[in-house]
C-alpha positions as CSV (number, residue, x, y, z in Angstrom):
1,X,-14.9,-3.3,-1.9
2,X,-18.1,-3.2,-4.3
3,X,-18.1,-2.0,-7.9
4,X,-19.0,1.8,-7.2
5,X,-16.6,2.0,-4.2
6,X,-13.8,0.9,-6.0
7,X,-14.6,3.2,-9.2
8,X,-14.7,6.0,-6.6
9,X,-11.2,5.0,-5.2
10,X,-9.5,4.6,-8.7
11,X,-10.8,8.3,-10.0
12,X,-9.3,10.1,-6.4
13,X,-6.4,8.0,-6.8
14,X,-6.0,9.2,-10.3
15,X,-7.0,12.7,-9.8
16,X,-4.2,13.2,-6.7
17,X,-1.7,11.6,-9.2
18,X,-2.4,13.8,-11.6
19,X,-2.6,16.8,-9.6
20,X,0.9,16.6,-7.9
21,X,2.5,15.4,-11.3
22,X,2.0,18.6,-12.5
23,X,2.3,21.2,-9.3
24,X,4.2,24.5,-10.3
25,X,7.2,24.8,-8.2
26,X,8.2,28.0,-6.5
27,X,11.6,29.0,-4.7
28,X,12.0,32.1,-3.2
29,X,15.7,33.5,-1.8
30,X,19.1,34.4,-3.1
31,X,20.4,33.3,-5.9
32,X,22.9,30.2,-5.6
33,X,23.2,28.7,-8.6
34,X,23.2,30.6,-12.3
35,X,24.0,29.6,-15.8
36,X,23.7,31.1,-18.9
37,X,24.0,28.9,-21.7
38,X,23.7,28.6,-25.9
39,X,22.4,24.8,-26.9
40,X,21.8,24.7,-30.8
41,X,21.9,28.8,-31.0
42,X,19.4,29.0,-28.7
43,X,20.1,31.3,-25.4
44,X,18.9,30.2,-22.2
45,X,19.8,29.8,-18.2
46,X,19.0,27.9,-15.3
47,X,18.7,29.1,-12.1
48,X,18.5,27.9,-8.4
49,X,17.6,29.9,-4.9
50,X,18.4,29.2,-1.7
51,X,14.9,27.9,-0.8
52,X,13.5,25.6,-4.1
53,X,10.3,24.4,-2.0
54,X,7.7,22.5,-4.3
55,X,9.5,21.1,-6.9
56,X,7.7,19.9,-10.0
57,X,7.9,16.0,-10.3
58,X,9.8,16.3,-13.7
59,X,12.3,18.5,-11.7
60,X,15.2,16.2,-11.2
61,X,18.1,18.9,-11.6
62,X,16.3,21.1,-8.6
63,X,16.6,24.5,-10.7
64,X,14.4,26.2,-13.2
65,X,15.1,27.2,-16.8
66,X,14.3,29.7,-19.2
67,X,15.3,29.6,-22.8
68,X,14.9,33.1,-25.0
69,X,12.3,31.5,-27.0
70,X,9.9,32.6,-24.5
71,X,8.5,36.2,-24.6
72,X,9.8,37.2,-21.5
73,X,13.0,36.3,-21.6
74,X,15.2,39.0,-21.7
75,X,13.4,41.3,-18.6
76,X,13.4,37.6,-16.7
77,X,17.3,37.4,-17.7
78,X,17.8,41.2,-16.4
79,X,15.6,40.3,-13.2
80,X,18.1,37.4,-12.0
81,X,21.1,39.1,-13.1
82,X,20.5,41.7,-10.9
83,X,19.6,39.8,-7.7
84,X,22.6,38.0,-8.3
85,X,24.9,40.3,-8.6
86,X,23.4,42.4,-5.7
87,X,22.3,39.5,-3.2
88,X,18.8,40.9,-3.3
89,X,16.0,38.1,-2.9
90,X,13.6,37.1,-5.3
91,X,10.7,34.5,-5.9
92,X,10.2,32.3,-8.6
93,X,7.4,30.0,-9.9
94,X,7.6,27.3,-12.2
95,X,4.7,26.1,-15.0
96,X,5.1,23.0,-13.6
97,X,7.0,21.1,-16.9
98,X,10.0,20.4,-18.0
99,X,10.1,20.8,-21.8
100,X,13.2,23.0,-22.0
101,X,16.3,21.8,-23.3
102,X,17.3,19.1,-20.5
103,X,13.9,18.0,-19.4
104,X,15.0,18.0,-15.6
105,X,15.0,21.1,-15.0
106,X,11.4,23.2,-14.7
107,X,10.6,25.7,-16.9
108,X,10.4,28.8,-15.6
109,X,7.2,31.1,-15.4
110,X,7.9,34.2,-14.0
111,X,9.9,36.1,-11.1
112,X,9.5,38.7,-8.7
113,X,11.9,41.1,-7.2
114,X,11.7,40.7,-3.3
115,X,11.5,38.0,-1.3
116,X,7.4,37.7,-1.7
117,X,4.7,35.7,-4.0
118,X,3.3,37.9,-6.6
């Protein structure tokens, strides 16, 4: 493989690395899984749906997390609560990191109340 080939190669290969390093992950489903938690005085949960498709790489745990340092917190709280204490399905999306208190699980972006992407 010449010079210029091979430059060509190595940027791809970086650029798919790079891109599914960082994929958002989404679930979509019931809610199986949900844990409300205080780490240092901070609030937070973690969550997992019966369907966790696209996990972020970081994602180790298989669940997303929210901690109440993030604007949205409390409605996203309420949202969950409610689907999981009626069976109702939601979808989530993740940003794709895992910053958040255990850095396996990926932080959460938002949710949606029925069982499609918004």
């Amino acid at each position: 493989m010449d010079g210029k080939r091979r430059r060509v190669f190595g940027v791809l290969l970086g650029l798919a690395l790079l891109t599914s390093a960082h994929a958002n992950g989404s679930a979509v489903g019931t809610v199986t899984y949900f844990v409300p938690f205080t780490f240092n005085g901070v609030e937070g949960f973690v969550v997992r749906l019966t369907t966790m498709s696209t996990p972020a790489a970081c994602s180790t745990s298989n669940r997303f997390i929210m901690m109440n340092t993030d604007p949205k917190y409390k409605t996203t709280l309420a949202a969950v609560m409610g689907a999981h204490f009626s069976g109702s399905s939601i979808f989530i999306r993740g940003t794709g990191s895992c910053t958040q208190y255990d850095n396996a699980s990926e932080d959460l972006a938002y949710v949606c109340l029925g069982p499609d992407p918004c």
